[in-house]
Residue frames as a rotation matrix with the C-alpha (Angstrom) as fourth column:
UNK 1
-0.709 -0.043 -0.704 42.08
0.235 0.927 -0.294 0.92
0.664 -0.374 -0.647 -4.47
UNK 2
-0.836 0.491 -0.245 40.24
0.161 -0.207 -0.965 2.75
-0.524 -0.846 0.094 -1.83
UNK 3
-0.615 0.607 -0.503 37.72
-0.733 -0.676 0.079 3.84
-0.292 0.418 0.860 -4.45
UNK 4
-0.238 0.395 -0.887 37.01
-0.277 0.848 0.452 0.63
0.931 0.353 -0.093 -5.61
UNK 5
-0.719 0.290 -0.632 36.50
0.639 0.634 -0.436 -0.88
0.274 -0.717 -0.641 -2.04
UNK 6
-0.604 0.765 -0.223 33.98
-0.174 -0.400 -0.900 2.30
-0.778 -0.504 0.375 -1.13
UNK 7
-0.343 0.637 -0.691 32.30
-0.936 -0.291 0.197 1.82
-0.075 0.714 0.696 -4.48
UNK 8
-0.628 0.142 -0.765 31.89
0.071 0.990 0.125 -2.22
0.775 0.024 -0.631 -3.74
UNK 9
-0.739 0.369 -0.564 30.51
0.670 0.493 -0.555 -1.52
0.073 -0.788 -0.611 -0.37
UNK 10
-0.653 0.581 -0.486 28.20
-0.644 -0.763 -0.047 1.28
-0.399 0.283 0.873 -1.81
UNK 11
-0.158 0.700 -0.696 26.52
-0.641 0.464 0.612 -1.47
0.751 0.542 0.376 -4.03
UNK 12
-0.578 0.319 -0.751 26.36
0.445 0.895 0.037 -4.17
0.684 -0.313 -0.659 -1.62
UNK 13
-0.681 0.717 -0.148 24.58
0.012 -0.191 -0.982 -1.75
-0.732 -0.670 0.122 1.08
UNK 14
-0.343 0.860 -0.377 22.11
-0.736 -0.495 -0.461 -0.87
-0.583 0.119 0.803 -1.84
UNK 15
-0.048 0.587 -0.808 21.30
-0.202 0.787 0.583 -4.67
0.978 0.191 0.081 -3.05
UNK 16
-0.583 0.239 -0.777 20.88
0.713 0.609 -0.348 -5.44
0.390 -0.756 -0.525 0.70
UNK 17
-0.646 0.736 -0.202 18.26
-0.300 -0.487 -0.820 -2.23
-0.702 -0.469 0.536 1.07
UNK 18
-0.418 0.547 -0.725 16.72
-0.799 0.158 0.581 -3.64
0.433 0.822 0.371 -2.31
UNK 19
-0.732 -0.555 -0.396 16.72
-0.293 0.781 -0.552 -6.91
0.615 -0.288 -0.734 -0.58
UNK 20
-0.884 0.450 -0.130 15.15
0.115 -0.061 -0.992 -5.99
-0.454 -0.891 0.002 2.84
UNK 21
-0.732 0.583 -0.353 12.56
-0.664 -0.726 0.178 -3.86
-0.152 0.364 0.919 0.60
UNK 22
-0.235 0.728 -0.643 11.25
-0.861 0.152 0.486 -6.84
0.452 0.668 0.591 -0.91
UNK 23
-0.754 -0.061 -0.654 11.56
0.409 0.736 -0.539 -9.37
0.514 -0.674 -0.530 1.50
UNK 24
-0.808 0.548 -0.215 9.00
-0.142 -0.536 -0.832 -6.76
-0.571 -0.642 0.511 3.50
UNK 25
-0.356 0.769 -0.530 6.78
-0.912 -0.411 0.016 -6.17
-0.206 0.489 0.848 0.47
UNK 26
-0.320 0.489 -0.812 6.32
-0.768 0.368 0.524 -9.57
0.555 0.791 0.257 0.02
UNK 27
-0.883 0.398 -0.250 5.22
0.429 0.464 -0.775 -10.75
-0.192 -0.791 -0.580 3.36
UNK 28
-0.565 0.751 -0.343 2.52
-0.277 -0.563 -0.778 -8.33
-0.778 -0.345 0.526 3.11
UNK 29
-0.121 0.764 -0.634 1.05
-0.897 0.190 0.400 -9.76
0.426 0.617 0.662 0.09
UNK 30
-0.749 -0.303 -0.589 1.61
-0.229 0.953 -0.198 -13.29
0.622 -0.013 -0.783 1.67
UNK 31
-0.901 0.383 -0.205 -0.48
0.161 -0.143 -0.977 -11.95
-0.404 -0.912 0.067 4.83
UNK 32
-0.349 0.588 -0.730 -2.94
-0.914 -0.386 0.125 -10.58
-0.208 0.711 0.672 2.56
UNK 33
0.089 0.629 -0.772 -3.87
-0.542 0.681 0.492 -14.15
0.836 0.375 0.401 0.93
UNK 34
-0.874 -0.137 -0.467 -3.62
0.210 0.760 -0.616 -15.66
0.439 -0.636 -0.635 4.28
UNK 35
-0.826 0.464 -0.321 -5.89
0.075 -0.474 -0.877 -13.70
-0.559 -0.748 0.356 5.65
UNK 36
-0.463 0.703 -0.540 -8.31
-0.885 -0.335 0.322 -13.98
0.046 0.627 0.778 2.59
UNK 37
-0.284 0.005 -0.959 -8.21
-0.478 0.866 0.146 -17.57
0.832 0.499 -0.243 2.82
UNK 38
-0.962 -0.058 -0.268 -8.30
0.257 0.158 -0.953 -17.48
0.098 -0.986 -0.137 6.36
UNK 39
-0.313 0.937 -0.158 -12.16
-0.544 -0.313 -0.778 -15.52
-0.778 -0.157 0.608 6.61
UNK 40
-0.324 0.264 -0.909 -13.05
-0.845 0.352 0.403 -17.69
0.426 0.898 0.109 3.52
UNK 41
-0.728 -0.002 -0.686 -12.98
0.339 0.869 -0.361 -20.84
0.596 -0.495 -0.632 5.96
UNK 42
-0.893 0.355 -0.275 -14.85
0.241 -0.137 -0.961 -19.15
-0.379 -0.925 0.036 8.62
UNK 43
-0.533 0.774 -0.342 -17.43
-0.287 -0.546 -0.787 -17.99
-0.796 -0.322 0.513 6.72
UNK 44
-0.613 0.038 -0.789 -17.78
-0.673 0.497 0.547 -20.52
0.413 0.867 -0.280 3.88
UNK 45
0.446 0.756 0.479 -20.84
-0.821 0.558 -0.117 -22.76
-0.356 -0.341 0.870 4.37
UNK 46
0.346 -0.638 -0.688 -18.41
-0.406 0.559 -0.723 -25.45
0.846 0.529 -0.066 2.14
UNK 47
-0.295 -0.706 -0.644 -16.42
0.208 0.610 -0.764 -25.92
0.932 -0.360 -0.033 5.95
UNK 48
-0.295 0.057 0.954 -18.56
-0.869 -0.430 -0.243 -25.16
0.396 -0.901 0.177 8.19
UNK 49
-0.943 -0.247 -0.222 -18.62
-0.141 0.903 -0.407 -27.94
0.301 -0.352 -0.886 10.68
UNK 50
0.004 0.872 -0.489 -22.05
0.408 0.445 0.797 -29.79
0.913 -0.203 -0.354 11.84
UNK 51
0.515 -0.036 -0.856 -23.07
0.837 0.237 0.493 -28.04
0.185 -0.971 0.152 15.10
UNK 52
-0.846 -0.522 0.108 -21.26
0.510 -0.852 -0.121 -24.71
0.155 -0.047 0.987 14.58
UNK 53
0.099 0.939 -0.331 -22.95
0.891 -0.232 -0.391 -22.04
-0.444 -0.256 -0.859 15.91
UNK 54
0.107 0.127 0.986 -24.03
0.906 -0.422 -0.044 -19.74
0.411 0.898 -0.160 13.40
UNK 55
-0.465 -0.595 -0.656 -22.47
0.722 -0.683 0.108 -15.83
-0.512 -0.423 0.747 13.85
């Protein structure tokens, strides 16, 4: 009985570090295309606004 309850809370810590892991790794890819898309606007003649001064 005791085995079974350390060997339940053995897996559940290591699908909830799997978990965190990717929950992390996949902001950073999110940031990533934000941030591509994000300097695309600024520096895209497509949206640049009448009157913008030129950088």
């Amino acid at each position: 009985m005791i085995i079974d309850k350390t060997i339940l809370m053995g897996l559940g810590i290591v699908v909830g570090i799997y978990l965190l892991y990717k929950l992390l790794f996949n902001r950073s890819k999110i940031d990533n295309d934000y941030q591509r898309i994000y300097n695309k606007v600024l520096t895209s003649e497509e949206y640049k606004v009448k009157g913008q001064y030129n950088k």
